[in-house]
ROSE-779153 format. One record per residue (C-alpha): residue in one letter; y, z, x. Coordinates in steps of 0.5 Angstrom, whole numbers, plus 500, padded with zeros to 3 digits. Layout:
N
AYZX/...
end
This chain:
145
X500500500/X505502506/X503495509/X505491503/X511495502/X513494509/X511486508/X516485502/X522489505/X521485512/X520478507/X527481503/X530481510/X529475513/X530472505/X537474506/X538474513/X537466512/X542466506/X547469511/X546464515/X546457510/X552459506/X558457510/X563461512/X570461509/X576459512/X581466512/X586463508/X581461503/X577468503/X584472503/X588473496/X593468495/X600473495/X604471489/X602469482/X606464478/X613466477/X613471483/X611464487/X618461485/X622460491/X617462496/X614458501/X607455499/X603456506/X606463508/X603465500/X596462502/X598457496/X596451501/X589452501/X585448494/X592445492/X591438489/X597432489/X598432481/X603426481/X607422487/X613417487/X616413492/X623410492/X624404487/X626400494/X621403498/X619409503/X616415504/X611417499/X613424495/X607428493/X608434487/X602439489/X600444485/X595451486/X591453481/X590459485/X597461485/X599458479/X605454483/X607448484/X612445490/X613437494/X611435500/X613429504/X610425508/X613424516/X619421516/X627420518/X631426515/X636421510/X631422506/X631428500/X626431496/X626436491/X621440486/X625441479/X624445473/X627442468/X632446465/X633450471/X634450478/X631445484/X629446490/X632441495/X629440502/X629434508/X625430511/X623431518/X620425523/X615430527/X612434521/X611433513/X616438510/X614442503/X620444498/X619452496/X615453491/X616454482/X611459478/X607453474/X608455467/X615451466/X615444466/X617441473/X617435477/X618431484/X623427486/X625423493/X632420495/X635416500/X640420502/X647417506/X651423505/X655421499/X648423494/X644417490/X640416486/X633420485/X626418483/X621422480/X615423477/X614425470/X614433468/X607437468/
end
């Protein structure tokens, strides 16, 4: 009897040991709890929020006469949404905008993709990108979620 129970507890071990080692590890952002939720993300920054991690491209625009591509990018996880622009120069401007409420602008930048900060995804909201010349121009955008 004492062998048997020996053999199952020492079949149980291994049983789990090797489950250990097929589950994959998760990144520490992914396993970390996200900072905020829904309006306590608003005007936060996405990445430092560990809103990043799971969020999808929900809708993009591009300029009626061409250039960089805008994604609106929203997390479940957080509840929030936010822009983000591919590369390129800094004339170009992109916002997420609550409709009724206040945007969040920011600039373009040749050596990284740049991201807008963040609003709680319970309003409606929307991307927009625009060529900037110092005088202001016309947005393009995507349509409201």
């Amino acid at each position: 009897m004492a062998t048997r129970r020996s053999l199952l507890s020492s079949l149980g071990i291994a049983a789990l040991a090797s489950a250990l080692l097929v589950t994959p590890a998760l990144s520490a952002e992914a396993a970390a709890p996200a900072a905020c939720k829904g309006h306590a993300c608003t005007g936060k920054n996405p990445q430092r929020e560990g809103c990043g991690s799971g969020a999808k491209v929900i809708d993009r625009v591009t300029p009626a006469g061409g250039g960089p591509e805008v994604q609106l990018r929203n997390s479940p996880r957080c509840s929030a949404a936010w822009a983000r622009i591919q590369k390129a120069n800094s004339n170009w401007r992109f916002k997420i905008q609550i409709r009724g409420g206040k945007s969040y602008v920011s600039n373009a930048s040749s050596s990284y993709e740049a991201y807008t900060a963040m609003v709680g995804s319970s309003n409606a909201y929307r991307a927009c990108v625009e060529q900037y010349d110092g005088r202001g121009g016309s947005w393009s955008c995507t349509r409201w979620h």
